[in-house]
Kinemage of the C-alpha trace (Angstrom):
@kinemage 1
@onewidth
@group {chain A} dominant
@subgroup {mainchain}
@vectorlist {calphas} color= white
{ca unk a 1} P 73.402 -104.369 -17.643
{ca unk a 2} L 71.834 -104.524 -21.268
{ca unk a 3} L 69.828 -107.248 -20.348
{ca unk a 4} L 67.979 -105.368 -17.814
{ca unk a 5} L 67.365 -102.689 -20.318
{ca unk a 6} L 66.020 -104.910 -22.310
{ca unk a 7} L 63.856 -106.463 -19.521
{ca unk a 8} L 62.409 -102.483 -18.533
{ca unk a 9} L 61.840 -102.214 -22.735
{ca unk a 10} L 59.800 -105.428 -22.666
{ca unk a 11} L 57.821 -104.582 -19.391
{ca unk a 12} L 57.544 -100.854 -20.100
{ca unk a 13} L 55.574 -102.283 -23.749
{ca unk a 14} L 53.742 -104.756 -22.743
{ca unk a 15} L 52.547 -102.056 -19.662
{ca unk a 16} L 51.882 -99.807 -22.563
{ca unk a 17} L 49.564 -102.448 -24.375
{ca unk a 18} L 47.600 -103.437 -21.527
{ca unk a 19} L 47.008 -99.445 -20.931
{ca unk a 20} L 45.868 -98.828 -24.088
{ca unk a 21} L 43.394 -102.378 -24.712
{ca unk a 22} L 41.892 -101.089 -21.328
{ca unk a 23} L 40.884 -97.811 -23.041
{ca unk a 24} L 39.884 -98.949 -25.685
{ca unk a 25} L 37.615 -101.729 -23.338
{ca unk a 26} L 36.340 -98.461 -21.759
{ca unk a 27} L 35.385 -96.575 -24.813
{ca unk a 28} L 33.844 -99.335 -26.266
{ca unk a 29} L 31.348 -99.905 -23.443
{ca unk a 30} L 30.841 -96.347 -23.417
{ca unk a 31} L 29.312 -96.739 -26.602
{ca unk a 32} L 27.224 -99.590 -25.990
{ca unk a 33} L 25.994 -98.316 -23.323
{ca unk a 34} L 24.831 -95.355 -25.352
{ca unk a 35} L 23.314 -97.164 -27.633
{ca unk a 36} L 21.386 -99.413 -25.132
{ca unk a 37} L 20.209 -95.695 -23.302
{ca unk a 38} L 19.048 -95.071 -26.615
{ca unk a 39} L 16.872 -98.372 -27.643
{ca unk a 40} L 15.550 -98.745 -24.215
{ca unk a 41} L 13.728 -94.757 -24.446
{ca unk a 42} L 12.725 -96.063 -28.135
{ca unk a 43} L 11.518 -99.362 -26.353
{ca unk a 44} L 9.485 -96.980 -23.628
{ca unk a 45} L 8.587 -94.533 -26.239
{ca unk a 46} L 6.989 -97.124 -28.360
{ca unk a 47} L 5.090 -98.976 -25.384
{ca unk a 48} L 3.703 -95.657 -24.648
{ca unk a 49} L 2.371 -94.936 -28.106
{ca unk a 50} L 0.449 -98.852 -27.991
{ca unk a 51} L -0.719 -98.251 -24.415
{ca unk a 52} L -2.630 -94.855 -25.789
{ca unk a 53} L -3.726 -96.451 -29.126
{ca unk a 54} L -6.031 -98.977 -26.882
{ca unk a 55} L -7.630 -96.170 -25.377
């Protein structure tokens, strides 16, 4: 019977790990993503500004 307990420990942990690496996958493209929201309106901001300068 310990040996099962042991066996839920090591399962129940390893569940735990792979929960917690997926958030942390998650939050991380969260953030990227933000960040390539914000270069591509810099990107569109910017190729506005040249297209009016040609005028």
């Amino acid at each position: 019977m310990d040996k099962l307990f042991y066996l839920f420990l090591a399962y129940t942990f390893i569940w735990v790990l792979i929960f917690g690496y997926t958030l942390r996958l998650g939050r991380r493209q969260l953030h990227v993503q933000t960040e390539l929201d914000i270069l591509q309106k810099t990107i569109d901001r910017k190729g506005e500004n040249r297209v009016r300068n040609d005028d």
